[in-house]
N, C-alpha and C positions, 0 to 999 in steps of 0.2 A: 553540604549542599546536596539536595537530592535530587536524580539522574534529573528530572522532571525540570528543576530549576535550570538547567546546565545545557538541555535542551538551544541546540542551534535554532535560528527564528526562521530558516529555510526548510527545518524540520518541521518547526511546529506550523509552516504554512500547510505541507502534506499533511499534515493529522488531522488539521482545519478543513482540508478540500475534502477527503476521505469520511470526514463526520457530518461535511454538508451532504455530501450524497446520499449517505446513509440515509439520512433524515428526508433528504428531499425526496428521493425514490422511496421509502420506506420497501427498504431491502434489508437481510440479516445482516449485511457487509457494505461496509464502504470504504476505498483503499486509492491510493494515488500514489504515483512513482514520479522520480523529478530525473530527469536523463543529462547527460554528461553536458550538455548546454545551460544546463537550468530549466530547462520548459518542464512544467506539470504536465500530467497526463491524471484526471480522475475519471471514477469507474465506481456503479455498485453491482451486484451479484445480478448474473444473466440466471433466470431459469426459465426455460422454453421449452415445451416439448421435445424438440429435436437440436437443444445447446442449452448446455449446463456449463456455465464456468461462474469460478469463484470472482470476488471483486478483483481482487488481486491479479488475478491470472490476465483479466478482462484489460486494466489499467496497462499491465504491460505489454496485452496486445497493441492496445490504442496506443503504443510509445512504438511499438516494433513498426506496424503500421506505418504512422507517422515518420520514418526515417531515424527516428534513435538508433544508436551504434554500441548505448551503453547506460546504465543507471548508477547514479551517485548514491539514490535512497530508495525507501519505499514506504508507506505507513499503511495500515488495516484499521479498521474502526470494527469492534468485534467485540459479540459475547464470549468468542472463546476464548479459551485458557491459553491457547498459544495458534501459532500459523501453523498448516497443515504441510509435511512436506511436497506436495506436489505444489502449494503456493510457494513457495523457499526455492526449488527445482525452478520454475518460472522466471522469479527475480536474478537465480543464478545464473540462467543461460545469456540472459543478456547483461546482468553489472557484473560478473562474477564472485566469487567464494565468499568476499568478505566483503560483501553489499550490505549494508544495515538494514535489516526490518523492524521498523519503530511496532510495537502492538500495544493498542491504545484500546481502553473502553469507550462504550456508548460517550459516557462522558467525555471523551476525550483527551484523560487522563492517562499518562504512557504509562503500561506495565511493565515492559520489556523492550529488550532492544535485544535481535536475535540476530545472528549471521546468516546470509541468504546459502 
């Protein structure tokens, strides 16, 4: 069975939320974290003159923000080949070491699942 099939359906909601953003903002990123409650947090790429953050980074702010204590998961909706360690760094300060990072294509299809 492939990781994809096997896929928890709390995960595949973040990949879900993370690729509507993407699409709806049409941003290079789109990315959503689910924190130790279960609550979503989605998010696509800020670029602003004076604030650049990635999706990701964005998402866990909007979870830190919001009173999160802590992340279960995270997903990215992404052309690239993998998450960047400062989005990894991000996930980790708040779920720690062994936070999953689903990384999904445009499509939505997971390519990886990395450790935050």
């Amino acid at each position: 069975m492939s990781e994809a099939a096997q896929l928890d359906p709390e995960d595949r909601k973040i990949i879900t939320l993370a690729r509507s953003v993407r699409a709806r903002n049409s941003v290079p990123e789109g990315a959503a974290v689910r924190d130790e409650t279960g609550r979503t947090y989605a998010a696509g790429t800020v670029a602003l003159d004076s604030l650049k953050l990635s999706a990701l980074q964005t998402a866990v702010a909007m979870a830190v923000a919001s009173g999160a204590t802590s992340l279960e998961a995270a997903a990215v909706v992404t052309d690239a080949e993998s998450a960047s360690e400062e989005d990894r760094a991000a996930v980790r300060d708040l779920g720690g070491d062994g936070t999953p990072v689903l990384l999904a294509g445009p499509d939505g299809t997971l390519r990886a699942t990395l450790d935050a």
